[in-house]
C-alpha positions in Angstrom: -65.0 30.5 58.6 -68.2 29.0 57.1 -71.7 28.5 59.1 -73.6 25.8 58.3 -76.9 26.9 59.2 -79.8 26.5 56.5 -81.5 22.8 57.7 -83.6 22.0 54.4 -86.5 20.3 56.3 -88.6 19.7 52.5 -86.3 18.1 50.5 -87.1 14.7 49.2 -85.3 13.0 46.2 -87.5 10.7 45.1 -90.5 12.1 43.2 -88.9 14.2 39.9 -91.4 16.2 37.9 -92.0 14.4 34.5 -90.3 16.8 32.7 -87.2 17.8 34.5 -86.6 14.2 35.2 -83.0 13.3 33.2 -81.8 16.6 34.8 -82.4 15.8 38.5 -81.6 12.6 37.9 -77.6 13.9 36.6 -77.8 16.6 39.5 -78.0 13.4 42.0 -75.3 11.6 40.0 -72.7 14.3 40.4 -73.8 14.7 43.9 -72.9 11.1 44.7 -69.9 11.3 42.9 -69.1 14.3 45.1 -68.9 16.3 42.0 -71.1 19.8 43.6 -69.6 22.2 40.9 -71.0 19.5 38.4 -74.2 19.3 40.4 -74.5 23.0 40.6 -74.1 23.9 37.5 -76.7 21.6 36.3 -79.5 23.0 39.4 -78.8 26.4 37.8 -79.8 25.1 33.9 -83.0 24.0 35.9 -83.9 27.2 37.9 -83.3 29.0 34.2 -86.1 26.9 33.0 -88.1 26.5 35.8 -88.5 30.1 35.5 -89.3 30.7 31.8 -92.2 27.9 32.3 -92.8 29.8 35.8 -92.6 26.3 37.4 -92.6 28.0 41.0 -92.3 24.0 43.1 -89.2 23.9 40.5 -87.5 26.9 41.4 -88.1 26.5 44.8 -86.7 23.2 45.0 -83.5 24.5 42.7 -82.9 27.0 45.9 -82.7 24.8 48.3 -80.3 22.5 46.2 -78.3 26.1 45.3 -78.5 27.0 48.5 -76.9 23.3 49.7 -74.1 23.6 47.2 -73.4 27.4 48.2 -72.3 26.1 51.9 -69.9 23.9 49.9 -68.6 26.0 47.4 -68.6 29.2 48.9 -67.1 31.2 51.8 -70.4 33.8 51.7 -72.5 31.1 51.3 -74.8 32.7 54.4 -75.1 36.3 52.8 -76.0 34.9 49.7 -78.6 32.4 50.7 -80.6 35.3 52.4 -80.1 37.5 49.3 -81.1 34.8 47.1 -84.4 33.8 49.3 -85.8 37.4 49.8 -85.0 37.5 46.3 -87.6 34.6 45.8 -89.8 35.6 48.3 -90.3 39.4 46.4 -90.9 36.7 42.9 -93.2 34.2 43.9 -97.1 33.6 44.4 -98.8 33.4 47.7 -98.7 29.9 48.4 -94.7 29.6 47.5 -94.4 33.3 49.3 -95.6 31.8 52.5 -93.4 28.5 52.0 -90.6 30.8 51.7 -91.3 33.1 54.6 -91.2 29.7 57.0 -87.9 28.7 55.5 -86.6 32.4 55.9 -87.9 32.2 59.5 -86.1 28.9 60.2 -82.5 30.2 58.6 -82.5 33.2 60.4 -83.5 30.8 63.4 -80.4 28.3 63.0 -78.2 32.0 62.4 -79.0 33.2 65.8 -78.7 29.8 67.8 -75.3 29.1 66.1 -74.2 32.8 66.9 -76.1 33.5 70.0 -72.4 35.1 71.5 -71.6 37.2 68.8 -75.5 38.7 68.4 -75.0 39.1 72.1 -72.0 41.4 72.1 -73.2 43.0 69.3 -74.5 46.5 70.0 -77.6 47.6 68.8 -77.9 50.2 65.8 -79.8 53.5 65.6 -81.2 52.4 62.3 -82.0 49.5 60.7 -81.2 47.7 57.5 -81.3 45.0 55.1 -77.7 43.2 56.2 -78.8 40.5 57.9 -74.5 40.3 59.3 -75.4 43.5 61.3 -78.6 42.7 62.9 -78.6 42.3 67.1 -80.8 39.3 68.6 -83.8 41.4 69.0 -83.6 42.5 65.6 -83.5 38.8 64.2 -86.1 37.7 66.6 -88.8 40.7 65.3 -87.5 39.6 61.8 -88.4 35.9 62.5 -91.7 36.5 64.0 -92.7 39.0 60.7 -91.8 36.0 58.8 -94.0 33.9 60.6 -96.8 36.4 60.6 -96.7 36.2 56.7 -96.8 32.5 56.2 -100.2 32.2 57.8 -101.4 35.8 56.5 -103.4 34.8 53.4 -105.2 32.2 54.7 -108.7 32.1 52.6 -106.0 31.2 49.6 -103.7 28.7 51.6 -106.7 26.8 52.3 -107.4 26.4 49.0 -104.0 25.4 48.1 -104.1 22.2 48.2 -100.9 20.3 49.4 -100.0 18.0 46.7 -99.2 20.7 45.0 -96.1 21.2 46.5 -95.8 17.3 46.7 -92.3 17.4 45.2 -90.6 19.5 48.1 -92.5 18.5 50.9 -91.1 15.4 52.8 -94.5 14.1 53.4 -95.3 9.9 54.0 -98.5 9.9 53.6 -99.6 10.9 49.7 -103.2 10.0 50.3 -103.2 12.5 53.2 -101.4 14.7 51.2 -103.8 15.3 48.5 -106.6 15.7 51.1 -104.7 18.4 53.0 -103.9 22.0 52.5 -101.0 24.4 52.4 -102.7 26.3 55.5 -102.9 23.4 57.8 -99.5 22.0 57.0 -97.9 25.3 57.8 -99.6 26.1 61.0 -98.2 22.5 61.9 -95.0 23.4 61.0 -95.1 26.7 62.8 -96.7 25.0 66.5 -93.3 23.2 65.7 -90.5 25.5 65.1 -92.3 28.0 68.0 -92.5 24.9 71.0 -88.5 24.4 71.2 -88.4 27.9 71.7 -90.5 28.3 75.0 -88.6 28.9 78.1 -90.0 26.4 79.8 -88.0 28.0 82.9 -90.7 30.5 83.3 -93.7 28.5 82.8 -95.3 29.1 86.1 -97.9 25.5 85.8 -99.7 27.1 89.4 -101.4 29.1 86.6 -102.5 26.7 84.3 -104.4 24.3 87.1 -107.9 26.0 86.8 -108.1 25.7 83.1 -107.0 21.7 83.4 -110.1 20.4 82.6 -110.1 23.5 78.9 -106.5 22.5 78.3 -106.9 18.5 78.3 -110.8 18.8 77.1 -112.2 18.3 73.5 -112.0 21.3 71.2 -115.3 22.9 72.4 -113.8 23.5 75.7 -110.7 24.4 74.7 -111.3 27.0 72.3 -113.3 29.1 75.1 -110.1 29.7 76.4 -108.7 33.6 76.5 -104.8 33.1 76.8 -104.2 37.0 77.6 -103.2 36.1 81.3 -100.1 34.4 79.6 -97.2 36.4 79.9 -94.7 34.3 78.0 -95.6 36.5 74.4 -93.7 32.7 72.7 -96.3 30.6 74.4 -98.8 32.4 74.2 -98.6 32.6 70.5 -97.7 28.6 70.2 -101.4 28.7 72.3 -102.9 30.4 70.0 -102.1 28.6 66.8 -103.2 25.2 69.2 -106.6 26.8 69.2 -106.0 28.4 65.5 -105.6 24.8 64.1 -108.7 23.2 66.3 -111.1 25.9 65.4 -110.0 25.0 61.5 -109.9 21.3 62.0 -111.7 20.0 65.3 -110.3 16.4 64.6 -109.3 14.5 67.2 -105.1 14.3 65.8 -105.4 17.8 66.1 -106.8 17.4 69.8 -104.0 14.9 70.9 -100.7 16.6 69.9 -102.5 20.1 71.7 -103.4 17.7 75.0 -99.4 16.3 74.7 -98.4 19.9 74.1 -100.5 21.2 77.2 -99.7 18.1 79.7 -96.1 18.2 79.2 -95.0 22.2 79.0 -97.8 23.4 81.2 -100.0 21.1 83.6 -97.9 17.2 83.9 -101.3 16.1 85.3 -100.5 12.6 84.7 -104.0 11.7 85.7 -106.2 13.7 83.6 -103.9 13.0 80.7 -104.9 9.4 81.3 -108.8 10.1 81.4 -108.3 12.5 78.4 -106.1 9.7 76.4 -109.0 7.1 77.1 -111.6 9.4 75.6 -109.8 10.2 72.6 -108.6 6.3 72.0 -112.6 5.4 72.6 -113.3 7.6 70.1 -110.4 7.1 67.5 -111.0 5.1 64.4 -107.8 5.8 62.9 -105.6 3.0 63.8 -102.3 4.9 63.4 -104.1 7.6 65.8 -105.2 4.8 68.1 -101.2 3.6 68.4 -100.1 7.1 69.2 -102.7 6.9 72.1 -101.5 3.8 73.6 -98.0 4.6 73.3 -98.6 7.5 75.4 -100.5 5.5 78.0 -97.8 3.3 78.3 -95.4 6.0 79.1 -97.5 7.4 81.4 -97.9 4.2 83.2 -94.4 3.2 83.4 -93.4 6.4 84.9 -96.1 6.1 87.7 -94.9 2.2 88.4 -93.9 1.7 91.8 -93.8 -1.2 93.9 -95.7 0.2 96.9 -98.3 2.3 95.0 -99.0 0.9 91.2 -96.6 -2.3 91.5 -98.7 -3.8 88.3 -98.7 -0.5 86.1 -95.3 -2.1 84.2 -97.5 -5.3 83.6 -99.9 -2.6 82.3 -97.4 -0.8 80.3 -95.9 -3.8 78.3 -99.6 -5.1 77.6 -100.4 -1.6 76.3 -97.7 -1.7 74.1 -97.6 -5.5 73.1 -101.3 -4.2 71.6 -99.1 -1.6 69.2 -97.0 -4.3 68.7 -98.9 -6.4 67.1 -100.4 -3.9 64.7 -97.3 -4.4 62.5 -97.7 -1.5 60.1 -94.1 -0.5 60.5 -95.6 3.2 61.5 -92.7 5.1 63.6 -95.1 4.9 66.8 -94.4 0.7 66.3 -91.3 1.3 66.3 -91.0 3.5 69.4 -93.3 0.9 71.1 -90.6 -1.7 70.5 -88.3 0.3 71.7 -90.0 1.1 75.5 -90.5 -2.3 75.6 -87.7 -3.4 75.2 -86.2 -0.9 77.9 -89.1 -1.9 80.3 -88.2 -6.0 79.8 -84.3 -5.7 79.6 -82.8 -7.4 82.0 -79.7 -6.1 84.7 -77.4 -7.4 86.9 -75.9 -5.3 89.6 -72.9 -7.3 92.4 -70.7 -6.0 94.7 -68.1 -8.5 96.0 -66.4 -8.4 98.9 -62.3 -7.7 97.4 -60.1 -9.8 100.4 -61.0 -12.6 102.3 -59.5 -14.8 104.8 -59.5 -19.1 103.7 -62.8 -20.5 104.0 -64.3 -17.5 105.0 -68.8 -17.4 104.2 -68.5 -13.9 102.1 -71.2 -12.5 100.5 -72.1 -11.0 97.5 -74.7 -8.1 97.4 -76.8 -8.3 93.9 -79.3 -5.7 92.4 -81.1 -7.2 89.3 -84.0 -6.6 87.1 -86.0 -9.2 84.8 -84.0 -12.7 86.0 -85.0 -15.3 87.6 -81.9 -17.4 87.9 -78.0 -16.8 88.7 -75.1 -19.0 88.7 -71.6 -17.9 89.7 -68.5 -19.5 89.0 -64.2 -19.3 90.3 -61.6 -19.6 88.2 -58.2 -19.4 90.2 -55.9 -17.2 88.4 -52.0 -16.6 89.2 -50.3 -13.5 89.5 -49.5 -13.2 86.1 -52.3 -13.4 84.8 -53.8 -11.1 87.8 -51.1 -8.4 86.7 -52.7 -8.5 83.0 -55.8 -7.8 84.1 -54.6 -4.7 85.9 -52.6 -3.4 83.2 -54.6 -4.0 79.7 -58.8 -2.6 81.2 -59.3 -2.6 77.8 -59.0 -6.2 76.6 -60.9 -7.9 79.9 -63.0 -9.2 77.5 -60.9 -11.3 75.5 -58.9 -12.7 78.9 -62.3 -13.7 80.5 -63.1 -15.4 77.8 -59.6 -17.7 77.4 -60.4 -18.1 81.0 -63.3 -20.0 81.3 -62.6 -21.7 78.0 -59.4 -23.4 79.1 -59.7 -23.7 83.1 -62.5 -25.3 84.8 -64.1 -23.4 88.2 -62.7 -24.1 91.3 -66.2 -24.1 92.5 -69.7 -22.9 91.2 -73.4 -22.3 92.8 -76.4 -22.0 91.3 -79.3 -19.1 92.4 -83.0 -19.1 92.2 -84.0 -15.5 92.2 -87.2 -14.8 93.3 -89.8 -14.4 90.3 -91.8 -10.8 90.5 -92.6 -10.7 86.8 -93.4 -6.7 87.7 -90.1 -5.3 85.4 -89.2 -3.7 88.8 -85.6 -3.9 90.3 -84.4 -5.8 93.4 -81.9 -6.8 95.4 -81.0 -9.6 97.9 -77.9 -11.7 98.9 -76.2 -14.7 98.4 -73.9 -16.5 100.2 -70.9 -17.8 98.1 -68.8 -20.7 98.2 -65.8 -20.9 100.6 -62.7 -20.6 98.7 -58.6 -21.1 99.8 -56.5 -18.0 99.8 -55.9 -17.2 95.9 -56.5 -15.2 93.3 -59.2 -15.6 91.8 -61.3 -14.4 88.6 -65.4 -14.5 89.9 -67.3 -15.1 86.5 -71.5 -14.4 86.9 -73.7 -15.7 84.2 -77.8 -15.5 84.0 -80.2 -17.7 81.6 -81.1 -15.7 78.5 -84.9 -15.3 76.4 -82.7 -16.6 73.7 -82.2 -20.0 73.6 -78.7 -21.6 74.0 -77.1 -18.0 75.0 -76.6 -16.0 78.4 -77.9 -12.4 79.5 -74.4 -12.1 81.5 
């Protein structure tokens, strides 16, 4: 059976190289016309002359399209992929060398994950060698962290590599930023993100970290006094380490909020330092994509610590920080994501439980949770048996037999509710007493004014 395992994390499809244009253009043709032999065929006429011009941003990007069409057209397609990358690896210069090393890290990654059973079983060899098939866990893992080593190992010529460069297989929004940036920054990025998944977060013991709060959640200065040889985890250590690695390089203050994030969240969840730390760094941001990133942090952090008894205005807080994101519209992800939380924070709910049997004229009542509504009207529509028994036997088209309901009947009787107005996003409950009714069967239809005009929330 085939593993799919190689993620290609650089690719992007839409900036060619001016002269291999008409060829990638065909290998995306055949591609959408599922044609991958086609394709193929094609990527390997490219690689040929990608090498005779020693076009190394080609032939690396020819790999990772061989490499795609190997998982389809092949049954080996793992052996090979490895073979054909160390292959690369042994052929290329240092900046493409340490591109390749991450993306040998990152297979052999996705390998042991997707065959973390079979490596377990596996018994472990008196010597080692070069088939990757036969490798335990611990010998992938020292292979993935040699890998790793290497693509930060040169780094006097990685940082003057500059990124665009490599602008062709590198994913990358931003081509201003791009141009400004080197290969050495990008991959220590890259490598603070493959490393944190893999921190078992299990045996983070945070009693530990509480004395260097004010180092971990500081500016750079601070934090880069820190010694990180009580850490016994050797994986966060090292992620640590290339926190401080990337601050001592570039002391910016992006740099210093994804290490604060990193720190709150795996090692202190000092909420309210993380504020204080999140006002500084907004105070002193000038970057407005920098300055959203802030806010929607403090936001979070806000509506997790809403309560009613202790911060009942921190969701008022929340939905005013993130209405400020809001209406920024640069269509960045972050403005995205602030739409998002508030539109979790402001959707409304509605929660009843209804007493089932009830003798004729009886004052039931129903018990109602809600969240974000200020009014309430319920309505009875007798129904006869038949029509009880279909509801009963077809849960899956309640919909559609509500809806004939209240469209041809009119209520037997109907009440109106004023909830009472909070305006806090906050959930509560209350009841309400509902109309008598004769003995029947009846279907008990709630409905709640909408934000959108002429339509209901429920």
């Amino acid at each position: 059976m085939k593993h799919i395992f190689l993620v290609f994390i650089f690719i992007t499809t839409s900036l060619w190289a001016q002269n291999y244009d008409k060829n990638w253009e065909k290998v995306i043709e055949y591609e959408n016309e599922g044609k991958i032999k086609s394709a193929n065929e094609i990527v390997s006429k490219i690689h040929q002359k990608a090498s005779r011009d020693k076009n190394e941003v080609q032939m690396i990007k020819c790999f990772f399209y061989e490499s795609k069409y190997l998982q389809v057209l092949d049954e080996d397609a793992q052996t090979k992929i490895i073979n054909n990358l160390k292959t690369e690896i042994n052929n290329a210069s240092v900046p493409s060398k340490a591109i390749l090393n991450f993306v040998y890290a990152k297979c052999l990654i996705d390998y042991q994950k997707q065959n973390y059973y079979l490596l377990f079983n596996r018994t472990n060899t008196v010597s080692f060698d070069d088939q990757f098939l036969t490798w335990t866990s611990k010998d992938i893992s020292e292979q993935i962290n040699r890998a790793l080593e290497k693509t930060l190992l040169d780094e006097a010529i990685l940082k003057q590599t500059s990124l665009s460069n490599y602008l062709l297989i590198f994913d990358y929004n931003d081509e201003d930023k791009t141009k400004k940036d080197n290969l050495f920054n990008y991959l220590l990025k890259e490598n603070i993100a493959l490393l944190t998944p893999q921190i078992p977060h299990w045996e983070v013991q945070k009693k530990e970290f509480l004395s260097f709060e004010k180092e971990l959640l500081g500016n750079s200065a601070s934090f880069l006094q820190l010694n990180f040889d009580f850490v016994k985890n050797e994986k966060l250590k090292k992620v640590l380490e290339l926190y401080q690695k990337q601050e001592r390089n570039v002391p910016d203050l992006e740099n210093q909020f994804d290490r604060i994030q990193f720190c709150n969240r795996v090692l202190l969840d000092s909420d309210e330092t993380f504020m204080k730390s999140l006002n500084t760094l907004q105070k002193e941001s000038k970057d407005p994509i920098l300055t959203q990133k802030i806010q929607l942090e403090k936001a979070v952090i806000l509506n997790n610590l809403a309560s009613k008894e202790i911060h009942p205005d921190y969701n008022i807080k929340a939905v005013a920080t993130l209405d400020s994101i809001i209406s920024i519209n640069n269509r960045s992800n972050t403005h995205k994501l602030a739409l998002q939380k508030k539109q979790n924070i402001s959707s409304k709910s509605l929660n009843i439980q209804l007493q089932k049997f009830s003798y004729t004229d009886e004052n039931t009542r129903a018990f109602i949770r809600y969240k974000n509504l200020n009014r309430l009207s319920v309505s009875f529509f007798k129904i006869d048996q038949n029509t009880t028994k279909d509801f009963r036997n077809s849960p899956y088209n309640k919909g559609s037999l509500v809806a004939a309901i209240i469209k041809d009947k009119k209520p037997i009787a109907s009440k109106n509710y004023e909830l009472e107005k909070k305006n806090n996003y906050f959930e509560y409950s209350t009841e309400v007493l509902l109309p008598p009714l004769k003995t029947g069967s009846y279907l008990v239809y709630f409905e709640s004014d909408s934000d959108i005009k002429n339509t209901k929330a429920f």
